[in-house]
SELOFI-152095 format. One record per residue (C-alpha): x, y, z. Coordinates in steps of 0.5 Angstrom, whole numbers, plus 2048, in hexadecimal, padded with zeros to 3 digits. Layout:
% residues N
xx,yy,zz
X,Y,Z
...
% end
This chain:
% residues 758
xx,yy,zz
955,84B,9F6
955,852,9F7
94E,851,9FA
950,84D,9FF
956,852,9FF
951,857,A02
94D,854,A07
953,852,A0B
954,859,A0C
94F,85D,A10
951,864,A0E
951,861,A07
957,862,A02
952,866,9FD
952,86C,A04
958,86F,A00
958,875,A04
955,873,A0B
94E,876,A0C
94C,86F,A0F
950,86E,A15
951,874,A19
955,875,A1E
954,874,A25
953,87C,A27
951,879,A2E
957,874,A2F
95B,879,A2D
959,87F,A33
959,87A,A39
960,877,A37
963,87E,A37
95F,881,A3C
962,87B,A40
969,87C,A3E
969,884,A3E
965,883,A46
96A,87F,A48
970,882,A45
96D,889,A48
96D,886,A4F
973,883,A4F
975,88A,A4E
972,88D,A52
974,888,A58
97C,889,A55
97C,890,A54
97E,893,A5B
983,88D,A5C
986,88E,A56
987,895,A55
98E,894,A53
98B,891,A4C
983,894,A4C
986,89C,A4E
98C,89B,A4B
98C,8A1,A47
98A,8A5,A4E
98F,8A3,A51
995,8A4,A4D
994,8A9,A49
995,8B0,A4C
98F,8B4,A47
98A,8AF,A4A
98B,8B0,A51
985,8B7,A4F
980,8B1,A4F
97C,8B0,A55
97D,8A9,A59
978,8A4,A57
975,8A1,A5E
977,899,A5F
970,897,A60
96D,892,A5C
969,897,A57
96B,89D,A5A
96F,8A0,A55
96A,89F,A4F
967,8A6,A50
96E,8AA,A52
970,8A7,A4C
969,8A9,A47
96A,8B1,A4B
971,8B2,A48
970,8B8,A44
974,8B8,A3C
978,8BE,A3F
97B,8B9,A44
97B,8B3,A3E
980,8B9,A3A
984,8BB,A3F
985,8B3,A42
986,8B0,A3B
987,8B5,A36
983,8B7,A2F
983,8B0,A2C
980,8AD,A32
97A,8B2,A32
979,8B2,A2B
979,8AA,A2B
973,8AB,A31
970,8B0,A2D
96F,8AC,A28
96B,8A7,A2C
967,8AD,A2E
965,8AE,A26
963,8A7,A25
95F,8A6,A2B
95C,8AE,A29
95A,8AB,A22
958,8A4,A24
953,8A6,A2A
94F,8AA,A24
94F,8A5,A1F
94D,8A0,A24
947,8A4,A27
945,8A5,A1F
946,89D,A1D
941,89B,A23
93C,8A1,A23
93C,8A1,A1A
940,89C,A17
93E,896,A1A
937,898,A1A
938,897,A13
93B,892,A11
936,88E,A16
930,890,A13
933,88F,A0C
936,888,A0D
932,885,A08
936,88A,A02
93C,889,A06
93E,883,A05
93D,883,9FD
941,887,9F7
93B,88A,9F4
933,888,9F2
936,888,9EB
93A,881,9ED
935,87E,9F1
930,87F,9EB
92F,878,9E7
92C,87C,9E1
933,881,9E1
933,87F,9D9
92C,881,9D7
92D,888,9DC
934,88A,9D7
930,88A,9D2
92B,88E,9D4
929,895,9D1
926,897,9D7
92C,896,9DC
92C,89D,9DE
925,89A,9E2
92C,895,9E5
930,899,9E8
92C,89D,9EB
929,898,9EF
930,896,9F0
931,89D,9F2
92B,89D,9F8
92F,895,9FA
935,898,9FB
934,8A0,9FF
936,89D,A05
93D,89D,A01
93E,8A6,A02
940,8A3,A0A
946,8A1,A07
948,8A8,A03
945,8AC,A09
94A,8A8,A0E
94F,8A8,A0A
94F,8B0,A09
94E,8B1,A11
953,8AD,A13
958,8AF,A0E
956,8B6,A11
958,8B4,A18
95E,8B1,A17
961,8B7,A12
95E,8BB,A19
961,8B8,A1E
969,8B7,A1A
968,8BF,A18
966,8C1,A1F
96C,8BC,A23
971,8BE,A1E
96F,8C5,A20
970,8C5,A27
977,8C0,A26
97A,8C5,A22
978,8CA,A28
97A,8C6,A2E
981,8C3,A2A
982,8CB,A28
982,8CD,A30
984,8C7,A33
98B,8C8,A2E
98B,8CF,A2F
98C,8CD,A37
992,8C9,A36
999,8CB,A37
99D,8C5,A36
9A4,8C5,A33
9A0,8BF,A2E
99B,8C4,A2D
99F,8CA,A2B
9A3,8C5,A26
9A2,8C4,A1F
9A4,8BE,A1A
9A7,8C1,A14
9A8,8BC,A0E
9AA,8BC,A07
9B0,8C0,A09
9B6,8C2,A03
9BC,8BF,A04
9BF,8C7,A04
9BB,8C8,A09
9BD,8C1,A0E
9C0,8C5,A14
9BD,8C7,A1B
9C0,8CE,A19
9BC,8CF,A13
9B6,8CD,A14
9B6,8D1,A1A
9B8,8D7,A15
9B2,8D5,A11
9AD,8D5,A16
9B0,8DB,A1A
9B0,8DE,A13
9A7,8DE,A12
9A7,8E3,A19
9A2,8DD,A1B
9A6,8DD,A22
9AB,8DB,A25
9AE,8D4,A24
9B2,8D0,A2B
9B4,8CB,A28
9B6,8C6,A22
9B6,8BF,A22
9B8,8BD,A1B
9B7,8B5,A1A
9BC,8B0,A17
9BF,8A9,A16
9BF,8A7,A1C
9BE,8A0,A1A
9C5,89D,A1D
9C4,8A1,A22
9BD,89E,A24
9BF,897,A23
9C4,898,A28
9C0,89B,A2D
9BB,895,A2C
9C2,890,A2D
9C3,893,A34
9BB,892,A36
9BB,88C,A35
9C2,88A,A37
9C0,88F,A3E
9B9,88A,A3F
9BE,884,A3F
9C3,887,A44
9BD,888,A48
9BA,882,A48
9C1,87E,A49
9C2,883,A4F
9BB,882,A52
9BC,87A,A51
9C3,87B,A55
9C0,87F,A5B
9B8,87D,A5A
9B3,87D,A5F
9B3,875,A61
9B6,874,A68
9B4,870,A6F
9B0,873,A73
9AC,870,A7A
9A5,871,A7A
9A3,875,A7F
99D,871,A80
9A2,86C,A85
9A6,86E,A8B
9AE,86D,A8A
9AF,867,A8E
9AA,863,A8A
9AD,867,A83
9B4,869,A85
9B6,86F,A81
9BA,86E,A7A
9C1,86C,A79
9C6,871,A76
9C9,871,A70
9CF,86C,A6F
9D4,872,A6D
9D7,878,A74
9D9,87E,A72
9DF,881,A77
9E2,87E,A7D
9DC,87A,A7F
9DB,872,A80
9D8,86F,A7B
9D8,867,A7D
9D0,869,A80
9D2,865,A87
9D1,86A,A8B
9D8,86A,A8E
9DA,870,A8B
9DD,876,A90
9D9,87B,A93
9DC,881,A8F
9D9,87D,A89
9D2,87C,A8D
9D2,883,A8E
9D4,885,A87
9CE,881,A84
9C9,883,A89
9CA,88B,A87
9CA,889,A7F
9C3,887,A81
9C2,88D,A85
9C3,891,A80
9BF,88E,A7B
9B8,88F,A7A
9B3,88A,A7E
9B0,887,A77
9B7,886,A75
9B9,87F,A74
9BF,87C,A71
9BE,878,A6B
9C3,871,A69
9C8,873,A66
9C7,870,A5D
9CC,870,A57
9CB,875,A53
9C8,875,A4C
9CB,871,A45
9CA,873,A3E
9CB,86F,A38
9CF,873,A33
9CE,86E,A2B
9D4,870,A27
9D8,86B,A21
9D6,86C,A1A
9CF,86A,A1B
9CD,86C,A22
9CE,865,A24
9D2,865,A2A
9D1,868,A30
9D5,869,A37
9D1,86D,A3E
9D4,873,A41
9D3,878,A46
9CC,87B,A44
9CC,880,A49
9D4,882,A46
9D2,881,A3F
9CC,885,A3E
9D0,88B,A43
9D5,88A,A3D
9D1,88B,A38
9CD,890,A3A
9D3,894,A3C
9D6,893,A34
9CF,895,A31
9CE,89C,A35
9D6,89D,A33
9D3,89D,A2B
9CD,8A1,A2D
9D2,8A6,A30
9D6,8A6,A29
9D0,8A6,A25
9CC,8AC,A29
9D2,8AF,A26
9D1,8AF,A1F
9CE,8B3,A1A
9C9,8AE,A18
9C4,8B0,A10
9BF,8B5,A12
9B9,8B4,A10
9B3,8B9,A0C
9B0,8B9,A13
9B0,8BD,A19
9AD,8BF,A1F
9AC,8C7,A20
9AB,8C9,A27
9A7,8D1,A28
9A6,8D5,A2D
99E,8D5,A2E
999,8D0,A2B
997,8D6,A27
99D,8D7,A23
99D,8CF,A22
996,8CF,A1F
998,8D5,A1A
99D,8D1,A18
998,8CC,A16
993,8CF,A13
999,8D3,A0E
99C,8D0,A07
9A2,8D0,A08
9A4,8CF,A02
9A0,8CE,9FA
9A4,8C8,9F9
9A0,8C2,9F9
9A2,8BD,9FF
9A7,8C3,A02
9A8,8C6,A09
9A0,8C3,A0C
99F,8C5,A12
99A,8C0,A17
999,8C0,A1E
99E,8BC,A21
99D,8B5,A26
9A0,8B5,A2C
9A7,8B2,A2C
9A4,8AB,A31
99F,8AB,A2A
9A5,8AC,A25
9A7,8A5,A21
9AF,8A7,A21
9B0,8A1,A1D
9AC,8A4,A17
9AE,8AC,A17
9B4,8A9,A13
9B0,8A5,A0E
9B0,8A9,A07
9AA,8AB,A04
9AA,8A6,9FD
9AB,8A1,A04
9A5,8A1,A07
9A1,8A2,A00
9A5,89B,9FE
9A2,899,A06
99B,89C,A05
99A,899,9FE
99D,892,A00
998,891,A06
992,894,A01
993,88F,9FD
994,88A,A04
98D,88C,A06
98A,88C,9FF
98D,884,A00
98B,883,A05
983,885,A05
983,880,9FF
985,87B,A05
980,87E,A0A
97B,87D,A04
97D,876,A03
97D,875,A0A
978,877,A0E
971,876,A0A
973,86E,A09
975,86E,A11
96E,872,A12
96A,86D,A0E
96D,867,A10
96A,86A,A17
963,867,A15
95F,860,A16
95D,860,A0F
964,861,A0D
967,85D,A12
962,857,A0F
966,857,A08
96D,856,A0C
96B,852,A12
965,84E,A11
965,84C,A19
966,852,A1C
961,856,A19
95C,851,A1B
95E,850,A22
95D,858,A21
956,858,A1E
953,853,A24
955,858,A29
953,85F,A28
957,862,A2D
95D,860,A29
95A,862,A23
958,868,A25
95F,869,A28
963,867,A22
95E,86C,A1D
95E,872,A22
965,872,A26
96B,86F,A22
969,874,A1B
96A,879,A20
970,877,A25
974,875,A1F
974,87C,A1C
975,87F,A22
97B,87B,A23
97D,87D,A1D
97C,885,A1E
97F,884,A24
987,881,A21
986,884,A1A
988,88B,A1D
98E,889,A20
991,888,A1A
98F,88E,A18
992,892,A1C
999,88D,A1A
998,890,A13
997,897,A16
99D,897,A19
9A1,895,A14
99E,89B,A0F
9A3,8A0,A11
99F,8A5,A15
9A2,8AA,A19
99E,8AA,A1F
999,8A5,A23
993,8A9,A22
994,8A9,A1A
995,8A1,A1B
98F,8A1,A1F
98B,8A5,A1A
98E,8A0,A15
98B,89A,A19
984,89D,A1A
984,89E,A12
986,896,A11
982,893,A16
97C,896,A13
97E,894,A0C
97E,88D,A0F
978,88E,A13
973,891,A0E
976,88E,A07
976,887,A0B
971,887,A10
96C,88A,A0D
96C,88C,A06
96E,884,A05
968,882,A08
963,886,A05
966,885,9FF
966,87D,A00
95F,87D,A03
95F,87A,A0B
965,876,A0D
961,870,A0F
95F,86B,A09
966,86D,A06
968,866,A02
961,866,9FF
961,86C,9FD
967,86C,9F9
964,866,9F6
95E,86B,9F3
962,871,9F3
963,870,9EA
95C,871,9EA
95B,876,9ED
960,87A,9E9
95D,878,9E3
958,87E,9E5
959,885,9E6
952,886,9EA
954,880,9EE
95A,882,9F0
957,888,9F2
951,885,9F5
957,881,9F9
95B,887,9FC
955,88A,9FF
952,883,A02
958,882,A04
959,889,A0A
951,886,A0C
954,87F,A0E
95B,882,A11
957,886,A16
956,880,A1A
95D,87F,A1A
960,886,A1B
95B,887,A21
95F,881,A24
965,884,A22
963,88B,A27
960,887,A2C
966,883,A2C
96B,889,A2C
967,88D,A31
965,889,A36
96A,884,A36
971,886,A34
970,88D,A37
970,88B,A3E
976,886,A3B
97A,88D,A3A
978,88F,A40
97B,88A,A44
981,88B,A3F
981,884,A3F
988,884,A3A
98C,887,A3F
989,882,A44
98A,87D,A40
991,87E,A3E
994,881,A45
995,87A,A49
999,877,A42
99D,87E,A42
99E,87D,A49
9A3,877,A49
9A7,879,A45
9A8,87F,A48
9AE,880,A4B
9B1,887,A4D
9AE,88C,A50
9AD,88F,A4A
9A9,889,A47
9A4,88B,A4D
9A4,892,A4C
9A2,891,A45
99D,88C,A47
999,891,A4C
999,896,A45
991,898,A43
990,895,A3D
98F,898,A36
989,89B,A33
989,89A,A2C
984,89E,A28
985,89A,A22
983,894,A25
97D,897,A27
97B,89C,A23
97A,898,A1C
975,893,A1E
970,899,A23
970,89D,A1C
96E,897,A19
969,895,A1D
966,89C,A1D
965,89C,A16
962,895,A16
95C,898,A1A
95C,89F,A15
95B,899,A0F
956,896,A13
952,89C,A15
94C,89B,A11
94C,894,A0F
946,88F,A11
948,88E,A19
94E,893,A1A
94D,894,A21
94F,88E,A23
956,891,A21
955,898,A23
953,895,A2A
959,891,A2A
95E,896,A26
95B,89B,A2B
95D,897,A30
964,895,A2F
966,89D,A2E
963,89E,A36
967,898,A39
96D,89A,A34
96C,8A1,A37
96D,89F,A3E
973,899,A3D
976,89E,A39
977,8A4,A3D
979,89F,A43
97E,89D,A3F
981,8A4,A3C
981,8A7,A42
983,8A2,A48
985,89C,A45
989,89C,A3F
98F,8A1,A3C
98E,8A4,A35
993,8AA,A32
991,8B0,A36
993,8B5,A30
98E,8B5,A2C
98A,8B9,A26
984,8B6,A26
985,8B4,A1E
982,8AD,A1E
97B,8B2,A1E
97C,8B3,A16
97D,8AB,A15
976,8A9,A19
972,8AE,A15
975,8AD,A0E
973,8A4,A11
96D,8A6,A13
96B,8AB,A0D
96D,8A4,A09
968,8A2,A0C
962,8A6,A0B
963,8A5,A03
963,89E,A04
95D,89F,A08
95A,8A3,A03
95B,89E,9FD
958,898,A03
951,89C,A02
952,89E,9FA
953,897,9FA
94D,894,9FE
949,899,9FA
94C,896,9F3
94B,890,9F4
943,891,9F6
942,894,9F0
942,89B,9F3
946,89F,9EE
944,8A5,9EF
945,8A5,9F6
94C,8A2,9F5
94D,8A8,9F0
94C,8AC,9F5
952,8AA,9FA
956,8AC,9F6
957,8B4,9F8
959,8B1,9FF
960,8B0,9FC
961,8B7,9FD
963,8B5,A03
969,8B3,A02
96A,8B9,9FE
968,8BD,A04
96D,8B9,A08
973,8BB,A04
971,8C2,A05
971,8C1,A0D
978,8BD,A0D
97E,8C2,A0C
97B,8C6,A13
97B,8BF,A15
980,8BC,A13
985,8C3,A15
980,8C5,A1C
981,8CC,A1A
98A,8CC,A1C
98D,8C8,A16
98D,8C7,A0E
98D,8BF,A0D
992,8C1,A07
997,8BC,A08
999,8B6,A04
994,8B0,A04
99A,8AB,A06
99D,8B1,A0C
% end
């Protein structure tokens, strides 16, 4: 029976880990180069006909006017756009912006050098050893294992078994070298980010730029007057001004009231008044299309019976009315004005219509003479305030002071700008956003049970084998074409995932922002860190610790076998990441050359632009149509750090230079799309600190430990325990990152002193 089983499956159940069905790199590249090209030339037909959405960003926004103007031939603006200088990219967009463009450039740097090694070293090799590759050891393969255990002379063994594996120091050399370059290339860019962050926030002179947030204010001390007497009391410089927060809690729930009372008398006006009116086409003469009737009701002494047998005097006065009108003016019919359903009775089941544009005018009236009384009363204040100096100087040395010895007192942090500042969070108590931070942790920790759940099944279910112990008929029509087949085993895997990568970080950012941060950028930093948390823990880990996710049912069928064996075990997580590079090579290629030109296109936007359209009404629902869409870091940023480490693991593995090829790749395109979208396309907060370097590094240094345990596992599992010993000393890697990360995580002009929950 389960011969029979078996043979109905030609990958074979027994293939827990996939080694017998690899994926179809090939239909991969032509699918996405098909895409990315068409995608790229729709683009590039679009780009000077749209230019209200393609250079939105250039348009609107007064600090990008500096940029030159790309040509509006078909690829003319390619080579404008690769001379922009990263001086112009910091001026235009800001230290996040150049940071996020310089990271590009380092994995571009690093993937470049490990490429060029995995062609003319590594692949050399791993091809003339292909006989050893494919086997555990010598000691396996042996029939007579028992008789050599017990032999007296097993030192003769291991060293033939030494001569086996000499081509094994390949990976200990490589993985001392790359561990060497990246650590250069982080030290040598943090460098210089420190540099150009010093200089470029030495030479701003902003109101925002010489404010300081101050937290964890004494309750003695919750007053602008003895705050500004505090500060002035250091001798650090002059203060301008305080804000002091408070409870503005009512206040806020009625200004949110009045917006969107406001939106709804707009829209009752506009549908009074709106632009539907009878006009004569201008393509006939007025004989054949006489001109449109006038509206029913007159104003002043004029006939209204429209038979033309009115006085002259009357004539006269109408043929002046239309004189002193504008030429394009025409007079629209006259329409009843707008009615609201107002519920009332106990339950709200009763209604009657009344006057729209009377009722909303009402309500607006009484709610703005709350807000008039509210602003006049003393509200709570807040252990939180905005301190303004004179000179950026002062601003910095406030910072950089302690302020007071008790713990969580008086912290002193660069202050956001005030379009950056969540209002509504300044007059949340300190054991209120712990209570938040701890409830969405413990959220996230659910929810990454889900995820586990959740994706693996619906990734192995993705597979012809799989598909044949569910639906039989299905799988068979799949085995008699390969195209489908190969289609099913190479596109479903990958485009499911991506799906889910591309929803999940959407609730993220929900969570973020109910975390009770003060700022967007500190909530855009909470969404980099969760979503890589998804994408590393869930994406990667989780596979690499299953195996591929093809096969996934029958491999939890034989997963209790595996599990009886400690060296089995081990055996499987180190096959594993060899039969997942298939399938991450997908994913890059799929990412790279597909999605990005997507991206380009801001195929989103596009989308949702009609759909916003028909319900867009007043002339502020247009105006806000023709906004730049947002650039989000937290979106982007998780899964380039992802793939950037997926290509450090695989840099020494048997066939890496397919993922360094397409990694290197991916990070050139994203290069190019990004800086297009940053600079002309898309809106991102301009007051900036370039903090989201420190995040990228600790991600990547996390990456090069998993890289180093990735060859000592390899090492260990061939039998090389010397060799796998000998790894060990790079862990003084992340010791050396610790050392490097206080000038990075302050660049030179603050000291992270403050509270992790601040």
């Amino acid at each position: 029976m389960l011969e029979s089983k078996n043979n109905t499956c030609k990958a074979g159940s027994d293939d827990i880990w996939g080694t017998s069905r690899p994926r179809d790199v090939r239909l991969q590249i032509y699918l996405s180069f098909s895409l990315g090209l068409f995608t790229f030339l729709t683009f590039c037909f679009l780009r000077p006909r749209w230019k209200g959405l393609y250079a939105a960003r250039k348009k609107q926004n007064d600090v990008a006017t500096s940029l030159p103007e790309l040509p509006d031939s078909f690829f003319g603006w390619i080579i404008p756009l690769w001379r922009i200088t990263d001086q112009q990219v910091l001026a235009s967009a800001g230290l996040d912006a150049y940071v996020y463009l310089a990271f590009f450039k380092m994995a571009i740097k690093f993937l470049l050098v490990t490429l060029f090694f995995a062609l003319a070293v590594i692949k050399p090799v791993h091809d003339t050893h292909q006989d050893k590759e494919g086997k555990k050891s010598p000691i396996h393969d042996d029939p007579a294992l028992h008789r050599i255990e017990v032999r007296s002379d097993f030192s003769t063994f291991a060293a033939e078994y030494e001569r086996y594996t000499d081509y094994l120091w390949m990976y200990l050399v490589f993985a001392y070298t790359f561990t060497a370059l990246i650590l250069y290339l982080i030290v040598s860019e943090t460098r210089r980010i420190i540099d150009i962050r010093q200089a470029y926030l030495g030479s701003q002179t902003t109101i925002t730029d010489r404010t300081i947030k101050l937290s964890g204010i004494p309750v003695e001390l919750r007053s602008e007057d003895k705050i500004k007497d505090f500060i002035m009391d250091l001798g650090i410089g002059k203060v301008e001004s305080v804000t002091l927060c408070k409870n503005w809690k009512e206040l806020d729930n009625k200004v949110i009231e009045r917006h969107a009372v406001l939106r709804k008398l707009e829209e009752a006006w506009t549908v009074h008044l709106g632009s539907r009116r009878v006009e004569r086409s201008l393509e006939t003469l007025p004989v054949v299309q006489p001109r449109p009737p006038e509206p029913t009701s007159t104003s002043g002494n004029g006939n209204g019976n429209g038979n033309g047998n009115g006085n002259g005097d009357s004539e006269t006065s109408h043929l002046l009315r239309d004189a002193d009108r504008e030429s394009d003016y025409i007079t629209p019919y006259a329409r009843s004005r707008p009615k609201a359903k107002i519920w009332y009775g106990r339950f709200k089941l009763r209604y009657r219509r009344v006057d729209a544009i009377d009722y909303y005018e009402e309500k607006l009236r009484k709610i703005d003479d709350e807000i008039r009384s509210l602003r006049k009363k003393d509200f709570e204040p807040t252990p939180l305030a905005f301190v303004t100096m004179d000179s950026v100087a002062s601003a910095q040395m406030a910072i950089q002071a302690v302020l007071d010895p008790s713990p969580l007192q008086l912290l002193a942090k660069n202050s956001p700008s005030p379009s950056d500042v969540v209002w509504s969070n300044t007059y949340l108590s300190r054991s209120q956003r712990i209570y938040r931070a701890w409830t969405i942790t413990v959220v996230i920790g659910i929810l990454s049970v889900f995820w586990t759940v959740l994706l693996v099944p619906i990734a192995g279910a993705l597979n012809t084998c799989s598909i044949h112990e569910v639906f039989p008929r299905l799988a068979a029509m799949l085995e008699e074409h390969e195209l489908l087949q190969s289609l099913v085993n190479t596109q479903l895997p990958t485009l499911s995932l991506t799906l889910i990568n591309v929803l999940v970080p959407f609730l993220y950012d929900w969570l973020a922002n109910k975390q009770g941060m003060i700022s967007q950028g500190d909530i855009e930093l909470s969404v980099i860190s969760k979503n890589f948390f998804f994408t590393f823990f869930n994406f990667f880990i989780l596979f690499t610790i299953l195996g591929t996710a093809s096969g996934f049912l029958a491999m939890l069928e034989r997963f209790a076998e595996k599990l009886t064996s400690a060296t089995e075990i081990a055996y499987a997580l180190a096959t594993s990441l060899s039969n997942l590079l298939g399938f991450y090579t997908n994913f890059i290629i799929l990412q790279g050359f597909g999605l990005f030109p997507f991206r380009l296109l801001e195929f989103g936007a596009l989308t949702l632009y009609p759909i916003y359209l028909i319900g867009a009404k007043t002339p502020r629902d247009y105006a806000e149509l023709v906004q730049p869409p947002v650039f989000s870091y937290g979106f982007f940023l998780p899964q380039t750090i992802l793939i950037f480490i997926i290509c450090m693991v695989y840099s020494v593995l048997k066939d890496s230079w397919q993922v360094l090829l397409t990694g290197l790749a991916y990070f050139m395109i994203g290069h190019f799309v990004h800086k297009y979208q940053l600079l002309y396309a898309m809106e991102h907060r301009q007051h900036s600190t370039g903090r989201g370097w420190t995040m990228m590094c600790d991600r990547v240094i996390v990456g090069v430990v998993l890289f180093q345990i990735t060859v000592a596992g390899q090492l260990a599992l061939k039998k090389a325990f010397k060799r796998a010993v000998l790894v060990a000393p790079l862990g003084d890697a992340w010791l050396l990152h610790k050392r490097v990360r206080p000038a990075n995580g302050s660049t030179g002009s603050e000291i992270d002193n403050s509270s992790a929950w601040e």
